[in-house]
C-alpha positions as CSV (number, residue, x, y, z in Angstrom):
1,X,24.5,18.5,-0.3
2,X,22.9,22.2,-0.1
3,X,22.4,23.1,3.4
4,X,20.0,25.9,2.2
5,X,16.4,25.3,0.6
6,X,16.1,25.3,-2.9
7,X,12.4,27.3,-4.5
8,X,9.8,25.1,-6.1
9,X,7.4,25.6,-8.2
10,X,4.2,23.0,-8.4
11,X,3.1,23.2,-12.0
12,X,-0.2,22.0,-13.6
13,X,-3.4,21.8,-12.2
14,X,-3.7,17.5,-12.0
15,X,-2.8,16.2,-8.9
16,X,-3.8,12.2,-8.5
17,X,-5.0,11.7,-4.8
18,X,-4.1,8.2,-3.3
19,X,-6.2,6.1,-1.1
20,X,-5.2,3.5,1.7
21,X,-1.2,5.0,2.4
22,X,0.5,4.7,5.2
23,X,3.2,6.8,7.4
24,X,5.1,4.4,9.1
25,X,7.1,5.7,12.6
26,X,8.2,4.1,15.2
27,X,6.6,0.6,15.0
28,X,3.0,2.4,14.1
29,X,1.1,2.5,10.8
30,X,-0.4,6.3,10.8
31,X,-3.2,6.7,8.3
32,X,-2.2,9.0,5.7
33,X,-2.9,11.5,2.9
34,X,-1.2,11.3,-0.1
35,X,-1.2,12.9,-3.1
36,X,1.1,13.2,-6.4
37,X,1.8,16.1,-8.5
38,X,4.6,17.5,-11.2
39,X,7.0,20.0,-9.5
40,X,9.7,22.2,-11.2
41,X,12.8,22.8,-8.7
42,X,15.6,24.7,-9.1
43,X,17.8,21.7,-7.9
44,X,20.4,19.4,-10.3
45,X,17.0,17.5,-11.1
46,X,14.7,20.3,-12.0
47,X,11.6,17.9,-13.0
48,X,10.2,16.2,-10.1
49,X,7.3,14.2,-9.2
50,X,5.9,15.9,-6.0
51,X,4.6,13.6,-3.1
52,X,2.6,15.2,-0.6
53,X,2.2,13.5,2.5
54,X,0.1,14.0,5.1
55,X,-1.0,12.2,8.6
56,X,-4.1,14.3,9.4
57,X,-3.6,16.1,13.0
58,X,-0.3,15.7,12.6
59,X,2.9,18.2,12.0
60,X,5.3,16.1,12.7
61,X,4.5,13.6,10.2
62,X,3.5,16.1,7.3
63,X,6.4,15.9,4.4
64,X,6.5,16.7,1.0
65,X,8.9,14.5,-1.5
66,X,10.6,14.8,-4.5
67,X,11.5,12.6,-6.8
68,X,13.7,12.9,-10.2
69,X,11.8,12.2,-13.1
70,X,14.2,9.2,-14.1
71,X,14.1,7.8,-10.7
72,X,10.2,8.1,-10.9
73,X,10.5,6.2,-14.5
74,X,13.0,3.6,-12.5
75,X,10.3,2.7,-9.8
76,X,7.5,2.8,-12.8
77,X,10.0,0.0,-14.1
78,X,10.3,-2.3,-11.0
79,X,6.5,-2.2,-9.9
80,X,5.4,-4.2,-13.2
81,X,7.8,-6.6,-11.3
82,X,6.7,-6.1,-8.1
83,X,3.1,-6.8,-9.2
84,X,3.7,-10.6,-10.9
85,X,5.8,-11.3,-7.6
86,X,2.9,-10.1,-5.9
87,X,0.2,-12.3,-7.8
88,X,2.3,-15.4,-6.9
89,X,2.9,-14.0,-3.3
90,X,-0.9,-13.8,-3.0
91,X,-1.3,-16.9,-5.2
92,X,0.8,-18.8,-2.6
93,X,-0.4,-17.6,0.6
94,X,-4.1,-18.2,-0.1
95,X,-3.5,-21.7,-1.2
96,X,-1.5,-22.2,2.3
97,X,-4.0,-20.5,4.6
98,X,-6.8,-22.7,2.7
99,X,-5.0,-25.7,3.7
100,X,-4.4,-24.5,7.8
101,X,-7.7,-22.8,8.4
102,X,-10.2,-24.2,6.3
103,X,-10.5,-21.4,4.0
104,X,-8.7,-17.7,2.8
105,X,-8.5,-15.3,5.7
106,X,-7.9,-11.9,4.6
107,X,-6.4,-10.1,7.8
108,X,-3.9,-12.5,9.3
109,X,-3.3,-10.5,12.3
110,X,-6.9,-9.6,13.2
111,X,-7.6,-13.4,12.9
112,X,-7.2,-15.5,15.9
113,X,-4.2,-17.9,16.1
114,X,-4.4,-21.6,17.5
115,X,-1.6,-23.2,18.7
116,X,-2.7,-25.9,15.9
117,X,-2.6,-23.4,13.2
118,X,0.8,-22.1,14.3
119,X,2.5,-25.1,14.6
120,X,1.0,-25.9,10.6
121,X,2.7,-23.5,9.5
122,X,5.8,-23.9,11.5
123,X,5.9,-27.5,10.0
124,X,5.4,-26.5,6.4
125,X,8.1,-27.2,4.1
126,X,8.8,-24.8,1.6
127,X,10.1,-25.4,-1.9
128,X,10.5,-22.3,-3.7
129,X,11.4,-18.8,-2.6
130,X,7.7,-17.4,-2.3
131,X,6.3,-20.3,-0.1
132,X,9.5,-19.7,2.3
133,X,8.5,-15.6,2.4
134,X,4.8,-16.3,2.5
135,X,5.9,-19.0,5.4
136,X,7.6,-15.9,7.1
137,X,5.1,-13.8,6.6
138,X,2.5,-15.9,8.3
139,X,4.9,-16.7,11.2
140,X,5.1,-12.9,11.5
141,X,1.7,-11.9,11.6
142,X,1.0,-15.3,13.9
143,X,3.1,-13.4,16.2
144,X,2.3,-10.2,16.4
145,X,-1.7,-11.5,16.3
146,X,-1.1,-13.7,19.6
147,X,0.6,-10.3,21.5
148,X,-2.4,-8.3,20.9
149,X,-4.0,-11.0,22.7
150,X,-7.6,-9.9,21.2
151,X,-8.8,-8.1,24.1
């Protein structure tokens, strides 16, 4: 590994701003800015796609990324992937939380847990991959929503 920076060069004037990220540190979900450009680096992988990242207020958690253009292309690959596992995922979990609380909720932590409703889906049985994560998932955020304690 080079111990010593390496220039870089951001080329072109399009840069695609992203809405809704996240830093994640320590247990916490920052807020963050993100945005994605083309970079030209005078590294091994001299085409990159450039990630800025920001958590406004913050220097600590400022950081800008490069990626390979073939690794970018690899990720491009796996999120067509990603998104019919997340159809099903979503697919799954509605069709569970319909059946325990009488209807979709969209922010399982925010929502307020019963004792009832935990032991529901506790008692489910899954039968295929998905229901066991989404079963997880719920347990999870079951968890974490009764030690906030909704003060």
């Amino acid at each position: 590994m080079n111990d010593s920076p390496t220039p870089v060069t951001f080329t072109g004037d399009e840069r695609i701003e992203l809405d809704g990220c996240y830093v994640f540190r320590d247990g916490l979900a920052h807020r963050a800015k993100l945005s994605v450009a083309s970079a030209v680096s005078y590294t091994a992988a001299p085409h990159l796609v450039y990630f800025d990242i920001a958590v406004p207020g913050s220097k600590k958690m400022t950081l800008g990324l490069g990626i390979p253009y073939d690794q970018a292309t690899k990720i491009c690959r796996h999120i067509g992937d990603w998104d019919c596992y997340l159809l099903d995922y979503d697919d799954c979990k509605n069709q569970l939380s319909r059946s325990v609380f009488e209807g979709a909720i969209v922010d399982t932590i925010a929502h307020e847990w019963t004792a009832d409703e935990v032991y529901q889906i506790s008692d489910f049985v899954p039968t295929t991959e998905i229901e066991a994560e989404v079963q997880k998932d719920l347990l999870k955020a079951a968890k974490l929503s009764l030690e906030t304690d909704h003060v």
